[in-house]
Backbone bond lengths (Angstrom), bond angles and torsions (degrees), N, CA, C in turn:
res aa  C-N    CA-C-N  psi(-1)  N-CA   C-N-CA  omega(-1)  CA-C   N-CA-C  phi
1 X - - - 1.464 - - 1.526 110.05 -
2 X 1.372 128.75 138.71 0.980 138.51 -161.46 1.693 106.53 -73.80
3 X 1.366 123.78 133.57 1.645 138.04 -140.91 2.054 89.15 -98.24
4 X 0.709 122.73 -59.93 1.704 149.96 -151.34 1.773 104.82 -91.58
5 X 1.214 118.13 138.20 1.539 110.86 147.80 1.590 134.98 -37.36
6 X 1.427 76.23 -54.15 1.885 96.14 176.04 1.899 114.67 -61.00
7 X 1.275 111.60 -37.11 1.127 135.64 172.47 1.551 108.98 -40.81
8 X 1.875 96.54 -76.11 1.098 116.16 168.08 1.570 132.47 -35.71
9 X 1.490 104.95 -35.34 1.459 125.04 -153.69 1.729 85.21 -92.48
10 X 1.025 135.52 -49.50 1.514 140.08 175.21 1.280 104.12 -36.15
11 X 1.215 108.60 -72.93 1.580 131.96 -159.98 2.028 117.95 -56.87
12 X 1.897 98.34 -21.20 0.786 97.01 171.56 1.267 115.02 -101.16
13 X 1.540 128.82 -1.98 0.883 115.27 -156.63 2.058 83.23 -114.99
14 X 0.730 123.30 -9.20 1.690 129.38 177.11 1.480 108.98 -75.08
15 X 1.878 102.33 -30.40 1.796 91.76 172.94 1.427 110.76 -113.85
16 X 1.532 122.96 -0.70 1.354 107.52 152.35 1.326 130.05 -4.78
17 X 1.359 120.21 -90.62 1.182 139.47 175.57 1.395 124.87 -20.33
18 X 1.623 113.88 -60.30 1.617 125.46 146.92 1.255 112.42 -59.55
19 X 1.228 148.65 -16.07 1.266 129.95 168.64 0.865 117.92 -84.62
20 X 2.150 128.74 -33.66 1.344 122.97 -177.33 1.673 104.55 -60.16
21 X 1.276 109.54 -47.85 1.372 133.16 -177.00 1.519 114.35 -36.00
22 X 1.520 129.12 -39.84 1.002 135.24 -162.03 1.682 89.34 -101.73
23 X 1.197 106.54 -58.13 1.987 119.90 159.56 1.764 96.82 -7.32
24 X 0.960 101.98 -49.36 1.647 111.68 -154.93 1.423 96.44 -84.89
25 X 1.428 123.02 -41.43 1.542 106.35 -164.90 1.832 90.50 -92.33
26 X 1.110 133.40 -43.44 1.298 104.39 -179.67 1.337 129.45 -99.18
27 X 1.520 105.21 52.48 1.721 115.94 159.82 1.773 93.84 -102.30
28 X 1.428 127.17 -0.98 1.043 115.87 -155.78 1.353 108.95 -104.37
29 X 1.643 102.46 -56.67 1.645 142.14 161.70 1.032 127.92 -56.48
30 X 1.677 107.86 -44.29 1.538 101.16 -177.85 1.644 83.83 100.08
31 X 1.436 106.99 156.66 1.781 125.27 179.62 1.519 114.08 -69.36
32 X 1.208 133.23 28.46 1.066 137.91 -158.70 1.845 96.08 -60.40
33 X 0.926 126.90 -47.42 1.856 118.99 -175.21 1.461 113.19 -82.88
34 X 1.381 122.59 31.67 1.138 119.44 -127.11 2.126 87.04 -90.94
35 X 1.473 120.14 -157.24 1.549 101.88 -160.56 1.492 110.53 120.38
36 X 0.991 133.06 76.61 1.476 118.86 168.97 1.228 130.20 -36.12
37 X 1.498 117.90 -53.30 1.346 97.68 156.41 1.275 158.06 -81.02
38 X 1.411 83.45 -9.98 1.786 97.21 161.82 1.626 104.37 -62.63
39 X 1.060 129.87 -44.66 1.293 152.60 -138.67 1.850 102.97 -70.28
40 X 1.624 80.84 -59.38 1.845 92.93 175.46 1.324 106.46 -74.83
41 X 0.948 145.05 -76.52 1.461 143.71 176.33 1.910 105.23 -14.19
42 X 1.447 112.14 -49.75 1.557 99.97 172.06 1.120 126.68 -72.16
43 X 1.220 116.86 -31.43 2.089 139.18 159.41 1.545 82.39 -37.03
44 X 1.144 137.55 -82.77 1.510 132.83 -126.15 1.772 85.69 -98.80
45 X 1.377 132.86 -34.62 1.382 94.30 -174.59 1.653 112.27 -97.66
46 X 1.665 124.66 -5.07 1.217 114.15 173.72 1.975 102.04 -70.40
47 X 1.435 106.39 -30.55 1.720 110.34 -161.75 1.859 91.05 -65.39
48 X 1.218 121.90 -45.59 1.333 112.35 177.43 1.319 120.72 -59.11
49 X 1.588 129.71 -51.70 1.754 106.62 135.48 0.681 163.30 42.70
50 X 1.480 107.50 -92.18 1.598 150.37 171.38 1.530 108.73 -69.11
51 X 2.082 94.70 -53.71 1.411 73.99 -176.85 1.831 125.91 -101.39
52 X 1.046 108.32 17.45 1.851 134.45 -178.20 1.601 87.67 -76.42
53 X 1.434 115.23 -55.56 1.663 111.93 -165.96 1.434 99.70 -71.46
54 X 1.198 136.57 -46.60 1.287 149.86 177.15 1.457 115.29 -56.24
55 X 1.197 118.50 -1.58 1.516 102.49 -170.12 1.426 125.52 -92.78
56 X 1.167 106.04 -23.06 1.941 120.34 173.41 2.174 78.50 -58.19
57 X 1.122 123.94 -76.81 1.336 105.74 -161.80 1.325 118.93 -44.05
58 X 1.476 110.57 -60.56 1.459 105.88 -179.85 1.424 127.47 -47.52
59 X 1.304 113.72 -55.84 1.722 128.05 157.63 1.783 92.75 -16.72
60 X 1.067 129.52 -53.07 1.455 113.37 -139.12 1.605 96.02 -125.91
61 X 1.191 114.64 19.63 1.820 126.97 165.44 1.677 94.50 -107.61
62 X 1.406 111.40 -53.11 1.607 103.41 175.57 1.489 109.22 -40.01
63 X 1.493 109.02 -72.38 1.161 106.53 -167.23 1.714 138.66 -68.66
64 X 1.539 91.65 6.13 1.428 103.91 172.77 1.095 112.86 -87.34
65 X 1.685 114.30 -20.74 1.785 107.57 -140.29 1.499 82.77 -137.08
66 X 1.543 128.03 -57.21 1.773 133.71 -138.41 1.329 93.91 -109.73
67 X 1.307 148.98 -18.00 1.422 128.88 -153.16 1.819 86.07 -82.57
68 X 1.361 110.46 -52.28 1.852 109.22 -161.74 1.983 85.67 -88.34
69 X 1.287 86.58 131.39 1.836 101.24 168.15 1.629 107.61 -64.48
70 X 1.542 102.62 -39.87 1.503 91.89 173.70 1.225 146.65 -85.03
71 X 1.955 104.10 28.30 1.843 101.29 -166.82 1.328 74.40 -88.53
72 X 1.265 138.52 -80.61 1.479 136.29 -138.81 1.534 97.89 -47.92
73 X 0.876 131.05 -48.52 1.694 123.06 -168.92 1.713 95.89 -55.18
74 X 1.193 120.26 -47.43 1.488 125.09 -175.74 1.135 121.40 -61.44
75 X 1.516 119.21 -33.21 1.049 123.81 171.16 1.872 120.86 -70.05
76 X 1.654 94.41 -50.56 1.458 107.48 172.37 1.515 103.65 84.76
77 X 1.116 119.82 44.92 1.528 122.64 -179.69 1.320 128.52 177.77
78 X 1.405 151.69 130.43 1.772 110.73 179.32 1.666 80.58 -73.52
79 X 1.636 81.65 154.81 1.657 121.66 160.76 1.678 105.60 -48.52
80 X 1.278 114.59 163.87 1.557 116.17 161.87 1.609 100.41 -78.46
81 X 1.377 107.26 -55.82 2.097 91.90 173.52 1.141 122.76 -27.50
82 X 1.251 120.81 -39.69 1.826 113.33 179.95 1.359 110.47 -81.12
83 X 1.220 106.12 -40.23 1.613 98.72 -172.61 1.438 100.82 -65.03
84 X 1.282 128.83 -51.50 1.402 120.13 176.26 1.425 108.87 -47.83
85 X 1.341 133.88 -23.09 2.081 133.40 -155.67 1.766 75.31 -94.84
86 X 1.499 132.74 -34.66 1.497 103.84 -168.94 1.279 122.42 -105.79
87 X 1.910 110.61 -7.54 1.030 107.61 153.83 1.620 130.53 -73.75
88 X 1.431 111.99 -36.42 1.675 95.68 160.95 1.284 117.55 -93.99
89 X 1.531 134.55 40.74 1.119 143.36 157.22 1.827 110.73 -84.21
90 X 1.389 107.07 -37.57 1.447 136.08 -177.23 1.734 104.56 -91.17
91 X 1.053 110.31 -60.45 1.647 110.64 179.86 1.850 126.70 -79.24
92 X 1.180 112.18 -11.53 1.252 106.89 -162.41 1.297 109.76 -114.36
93 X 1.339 126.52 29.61 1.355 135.91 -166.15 1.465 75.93 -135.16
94 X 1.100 130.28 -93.26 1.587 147.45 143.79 1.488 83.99 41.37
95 X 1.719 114.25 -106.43 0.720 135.61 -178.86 1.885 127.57 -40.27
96 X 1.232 106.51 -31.25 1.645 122.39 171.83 1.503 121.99 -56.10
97 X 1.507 85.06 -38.84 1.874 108.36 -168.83 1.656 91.82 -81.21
98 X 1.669 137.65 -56.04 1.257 117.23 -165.73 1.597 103.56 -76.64
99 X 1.650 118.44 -7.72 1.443 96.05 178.60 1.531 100.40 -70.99
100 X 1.019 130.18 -65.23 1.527 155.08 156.62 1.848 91.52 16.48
101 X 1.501 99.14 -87.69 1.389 104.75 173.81 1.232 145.45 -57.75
102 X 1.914 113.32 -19.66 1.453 103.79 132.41 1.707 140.53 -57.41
103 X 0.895 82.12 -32.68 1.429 82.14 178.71 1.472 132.71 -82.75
104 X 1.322 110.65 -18.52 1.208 128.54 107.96 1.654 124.78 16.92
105 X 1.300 92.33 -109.35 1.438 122.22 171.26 1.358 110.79 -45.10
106 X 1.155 108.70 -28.58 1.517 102.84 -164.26 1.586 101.12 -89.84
107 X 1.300 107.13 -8.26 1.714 109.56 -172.51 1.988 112.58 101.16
108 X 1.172 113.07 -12.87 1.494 125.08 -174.16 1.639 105.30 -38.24
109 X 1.096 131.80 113.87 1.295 148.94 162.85 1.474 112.84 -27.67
110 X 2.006 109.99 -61.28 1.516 120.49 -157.71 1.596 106.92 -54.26
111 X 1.424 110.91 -17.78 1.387 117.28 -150.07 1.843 106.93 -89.89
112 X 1.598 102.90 -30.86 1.357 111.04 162.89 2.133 124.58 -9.57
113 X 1.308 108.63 -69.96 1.069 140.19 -151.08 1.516 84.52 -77.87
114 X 1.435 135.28 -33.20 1.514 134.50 -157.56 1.950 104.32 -118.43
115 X 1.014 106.88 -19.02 1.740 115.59 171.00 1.745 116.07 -127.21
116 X 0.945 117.49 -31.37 1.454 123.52 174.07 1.854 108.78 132.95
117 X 0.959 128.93 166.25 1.302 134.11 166.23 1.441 105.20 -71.78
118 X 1.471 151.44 -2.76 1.083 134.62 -173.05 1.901 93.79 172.09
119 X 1.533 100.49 93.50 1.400 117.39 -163.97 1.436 111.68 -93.84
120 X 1.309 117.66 -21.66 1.240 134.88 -167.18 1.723 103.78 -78.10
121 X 1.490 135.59 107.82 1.190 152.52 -166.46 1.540 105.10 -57.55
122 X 1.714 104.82 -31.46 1.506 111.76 -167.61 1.453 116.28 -146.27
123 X 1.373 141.21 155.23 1.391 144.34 -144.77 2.242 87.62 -90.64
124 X 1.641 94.31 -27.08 1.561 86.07 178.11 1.523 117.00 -81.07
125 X 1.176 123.51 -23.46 1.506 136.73 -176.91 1.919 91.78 -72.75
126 X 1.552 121.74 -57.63 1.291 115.10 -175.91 1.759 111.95 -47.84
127 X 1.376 112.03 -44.41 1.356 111.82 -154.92 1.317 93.26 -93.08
128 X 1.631 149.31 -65.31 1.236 141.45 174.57 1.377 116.40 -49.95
129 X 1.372 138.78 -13.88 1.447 150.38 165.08 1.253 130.16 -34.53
130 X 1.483 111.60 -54.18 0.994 157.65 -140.60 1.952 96.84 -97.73
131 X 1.550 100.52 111.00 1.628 95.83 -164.78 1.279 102.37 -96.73
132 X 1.118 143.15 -160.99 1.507 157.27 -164.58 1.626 117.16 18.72
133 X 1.309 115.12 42.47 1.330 132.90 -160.69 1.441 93.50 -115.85
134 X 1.983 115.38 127.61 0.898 99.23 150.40 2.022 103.39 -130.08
135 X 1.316 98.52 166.76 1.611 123.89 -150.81 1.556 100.95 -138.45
136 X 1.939 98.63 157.73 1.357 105.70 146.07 0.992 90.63 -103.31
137 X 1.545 117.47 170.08 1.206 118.17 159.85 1.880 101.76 -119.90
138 X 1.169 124.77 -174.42 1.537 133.59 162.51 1.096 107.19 -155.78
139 X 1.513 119.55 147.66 1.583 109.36 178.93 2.125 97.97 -150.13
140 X 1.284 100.33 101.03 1.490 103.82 170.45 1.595 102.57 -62.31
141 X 1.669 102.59 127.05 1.266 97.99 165.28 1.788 145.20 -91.77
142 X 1.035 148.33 -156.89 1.514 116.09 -146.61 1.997 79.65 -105.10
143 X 1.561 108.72 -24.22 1.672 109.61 -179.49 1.261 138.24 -88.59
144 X 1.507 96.72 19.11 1.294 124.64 -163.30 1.798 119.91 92.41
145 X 1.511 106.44 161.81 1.819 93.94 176.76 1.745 106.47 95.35
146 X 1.569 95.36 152.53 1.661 101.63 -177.26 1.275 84.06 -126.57
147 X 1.494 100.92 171.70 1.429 111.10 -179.29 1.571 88.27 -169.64
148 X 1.914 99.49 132.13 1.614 98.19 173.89 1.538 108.63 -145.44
149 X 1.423 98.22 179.84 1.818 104.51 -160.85 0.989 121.76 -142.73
150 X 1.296 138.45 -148.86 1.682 133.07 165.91 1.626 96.85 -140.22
151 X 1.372 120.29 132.92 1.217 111.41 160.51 1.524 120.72 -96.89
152 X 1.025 134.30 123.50 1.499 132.52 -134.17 1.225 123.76 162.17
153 X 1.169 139.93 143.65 1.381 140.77 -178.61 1.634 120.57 -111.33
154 X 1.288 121.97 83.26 1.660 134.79 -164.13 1.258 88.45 -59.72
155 X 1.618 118.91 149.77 1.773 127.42 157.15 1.660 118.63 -69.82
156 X 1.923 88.42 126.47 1.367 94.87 -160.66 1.556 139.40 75.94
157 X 1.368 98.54 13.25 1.490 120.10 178.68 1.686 112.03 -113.32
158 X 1.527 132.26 153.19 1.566 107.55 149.61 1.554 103.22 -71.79
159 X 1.476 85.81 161.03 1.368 86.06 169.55 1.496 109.81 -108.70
160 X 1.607 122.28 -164.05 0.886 151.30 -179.37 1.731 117.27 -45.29
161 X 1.324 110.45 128.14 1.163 120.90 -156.24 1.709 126.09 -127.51
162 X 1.064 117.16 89.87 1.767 103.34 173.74 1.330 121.60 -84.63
163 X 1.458 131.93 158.23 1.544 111.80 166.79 2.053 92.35 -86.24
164 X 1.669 100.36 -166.79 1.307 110.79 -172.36 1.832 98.89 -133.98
165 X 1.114 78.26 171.34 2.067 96.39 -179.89 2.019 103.07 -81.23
166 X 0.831 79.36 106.68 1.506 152.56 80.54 0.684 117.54 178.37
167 X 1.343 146.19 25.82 1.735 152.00 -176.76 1.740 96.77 -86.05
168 X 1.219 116.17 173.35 1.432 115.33 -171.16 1.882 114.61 -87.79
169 X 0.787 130.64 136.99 1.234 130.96 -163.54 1.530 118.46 -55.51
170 X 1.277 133.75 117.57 1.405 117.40 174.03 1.985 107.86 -164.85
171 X 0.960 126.31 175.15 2.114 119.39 -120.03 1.937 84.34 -167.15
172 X 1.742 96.13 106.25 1.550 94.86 160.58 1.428 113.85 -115.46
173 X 1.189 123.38 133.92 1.505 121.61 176.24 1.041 103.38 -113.91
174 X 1.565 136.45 109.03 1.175 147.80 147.22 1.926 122.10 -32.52
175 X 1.088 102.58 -17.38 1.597 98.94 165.10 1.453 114.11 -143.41
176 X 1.093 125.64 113.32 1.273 129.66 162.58 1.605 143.70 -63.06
177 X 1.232 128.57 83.05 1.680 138.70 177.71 1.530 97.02 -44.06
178 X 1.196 99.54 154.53 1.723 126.36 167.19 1.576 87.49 -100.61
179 X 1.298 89.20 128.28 1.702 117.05 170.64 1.403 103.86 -135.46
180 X 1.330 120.22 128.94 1.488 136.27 153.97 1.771 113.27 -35.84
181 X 1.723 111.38 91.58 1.516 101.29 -170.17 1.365 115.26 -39.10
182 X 1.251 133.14 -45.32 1.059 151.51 -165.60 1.609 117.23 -67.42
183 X 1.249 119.15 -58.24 1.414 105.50 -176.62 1.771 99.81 -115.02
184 X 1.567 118.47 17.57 1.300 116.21 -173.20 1.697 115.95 45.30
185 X 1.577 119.98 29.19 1.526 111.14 169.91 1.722 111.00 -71.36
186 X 1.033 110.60 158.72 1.644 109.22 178.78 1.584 103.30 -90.90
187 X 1.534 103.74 133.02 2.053 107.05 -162.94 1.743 81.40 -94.21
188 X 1.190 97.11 152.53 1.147 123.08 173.59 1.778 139.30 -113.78
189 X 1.156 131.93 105.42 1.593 131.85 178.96 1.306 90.54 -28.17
190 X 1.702 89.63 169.91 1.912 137.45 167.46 1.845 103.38 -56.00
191 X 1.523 119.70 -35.13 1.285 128.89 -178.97 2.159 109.07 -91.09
192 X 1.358 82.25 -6.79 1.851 81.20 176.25 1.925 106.83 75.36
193 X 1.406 112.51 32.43 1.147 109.33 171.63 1.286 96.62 -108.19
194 X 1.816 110.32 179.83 1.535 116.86 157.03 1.460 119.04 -60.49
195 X 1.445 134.14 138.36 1.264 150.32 164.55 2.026 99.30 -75.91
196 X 1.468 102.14 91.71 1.853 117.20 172.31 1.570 104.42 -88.07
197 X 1.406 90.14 128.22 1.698 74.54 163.22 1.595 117.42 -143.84
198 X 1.272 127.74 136.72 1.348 151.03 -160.50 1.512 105.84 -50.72
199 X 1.401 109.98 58.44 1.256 123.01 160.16 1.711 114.81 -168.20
200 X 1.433 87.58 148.61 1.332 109.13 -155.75 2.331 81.00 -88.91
201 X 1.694 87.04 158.89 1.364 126.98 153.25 0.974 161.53 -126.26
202 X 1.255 134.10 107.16 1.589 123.19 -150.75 1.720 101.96 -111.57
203 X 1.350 111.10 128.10 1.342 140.40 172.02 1.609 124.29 -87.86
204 X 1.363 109.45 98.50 1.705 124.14 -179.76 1.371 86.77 -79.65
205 X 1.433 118.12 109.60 1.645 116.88 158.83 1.248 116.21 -64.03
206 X 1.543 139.01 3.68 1.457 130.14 164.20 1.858 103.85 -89.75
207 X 1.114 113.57 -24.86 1.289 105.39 170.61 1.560 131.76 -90.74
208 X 1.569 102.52 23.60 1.662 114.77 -163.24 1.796 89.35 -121.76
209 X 1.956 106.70 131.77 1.216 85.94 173.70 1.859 95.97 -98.45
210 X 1.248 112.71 -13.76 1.762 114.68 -169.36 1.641 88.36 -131.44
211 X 1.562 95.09 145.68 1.475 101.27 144.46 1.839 107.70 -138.20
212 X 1.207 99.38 175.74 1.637 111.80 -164.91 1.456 104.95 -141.00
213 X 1.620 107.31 111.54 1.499 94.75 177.10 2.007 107.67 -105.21
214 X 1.206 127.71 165.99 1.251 126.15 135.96 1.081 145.94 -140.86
215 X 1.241 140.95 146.91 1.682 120.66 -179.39 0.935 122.99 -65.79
216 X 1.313 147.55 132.47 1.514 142.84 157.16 1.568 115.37 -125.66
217 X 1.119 121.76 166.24 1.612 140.10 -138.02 2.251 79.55 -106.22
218 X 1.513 104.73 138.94 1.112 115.21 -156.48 1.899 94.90 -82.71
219 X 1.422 114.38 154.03 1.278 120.10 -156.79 1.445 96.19 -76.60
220 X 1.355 101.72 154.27 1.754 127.25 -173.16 1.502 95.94 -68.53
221 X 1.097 118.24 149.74 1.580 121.87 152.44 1.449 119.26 -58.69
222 X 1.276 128.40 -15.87 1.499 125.45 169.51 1.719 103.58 -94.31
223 X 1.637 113.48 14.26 1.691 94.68 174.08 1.310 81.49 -124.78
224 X 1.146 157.42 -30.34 1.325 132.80 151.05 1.548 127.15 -25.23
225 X 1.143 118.57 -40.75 1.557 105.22 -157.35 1.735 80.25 -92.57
């Protein structure tokens, strides 16, 4: 552990880079790798990385600007080069990590090799993860009874909500289906659609003994209004 302020001040600023980086994938994901020491160990070997690819630049910002103590006084200003070397020193990791984690989400292959082939800690983090998804859902409960929803985001509503790993599991559906308590079938209108109704549901996964997801094709603009 680093002895000195200055020490200190290095050390944080050497894993920056891996930290914005990771910063980025779990504002997206949720903490799914989460672990302190797992945690630092990726800080310090993605930040080395960062700065291995980075070094033809840096090499040649030092030596424009930092090797002689006296350019900056000569100059009387930082340069725009630096400010640009610390704004994407600060932003572009930042930004790397939430592309990273869309893509991700989206299922993207390239990303394998840099998050894992299968990042998601739990089969509920994979399937609630997953953004621009819309679903029924059903969920038999553990006291008997079904109860179902839409996973989906109505206009002008929040939408649809899972928690993440490691927090305890629990499921908001912003619109609620009429389901048959009993055999959980989805009841149906005079027009043979689902019967939605303007209330939300929230799902304690310790009180669920089944749930049921499915995909469905996102609502028409004439079932909105």
């Amino acid at each position: 552990m680093p002895t000195t302020a200055e020490a200190l001040l290095v050390t944080l600023l050497f894993i920056a880079p891996g930290l914005l980086f990771e910063l980025g994938i779990e504002r997206e994901i949720g903490y799914w790798r989460t672990g302190i020491a797992d945690r630092t160990l990726r800080f310090f070997a993605t930040s080395t990385v960062f700065h291995t690819l980075a070094a033809p630049a840096t090499f040649a910002l030092w030596r424009a600007y930092l090797v002689d103590d006296q350019v900056l006084a000569r100059v009387g200003a930082l340069p725009w080069p630096l400010w640009g070397a610390l704004f994407g020193y600060l932003i572009a990791p930042l930004a790397l990590g939430t592309l990273v984690a869309r893509r991700a989400q989206a299922g993207s292959r390239w990303v394998w090799p840099i998050i894992g082939r299968d990042p998601a800690p739990k089969a509920w983090d994979s399937v609630f993860g997953q953004p621009g998804r819309h679903r029924y859902v059903r969920a038999k409960l553990a006291e008997g009874g079904w109860v179902g929803g839409l996973w989906t985001t109505p206009e002008g509503a929040p939408g649809a909500y899972a928690s993440s790993f490691p927090h305890g599991e629990d499921l908001y559906l912003p619109l609620q289906v009429d389901v048959d308590p009993r055999t959980g079938a989805v009841l149906l209108d005079a027009h043979g659609r689902p019967q939605v109704r303007q209330w939300g549901l929230l799902i304690e996964r310790s009180k669920v003994e089944l749930i049921e997801v499915q995909d469905i094709a996102p609502p028409a603009a004439s079932e909105k209004e």
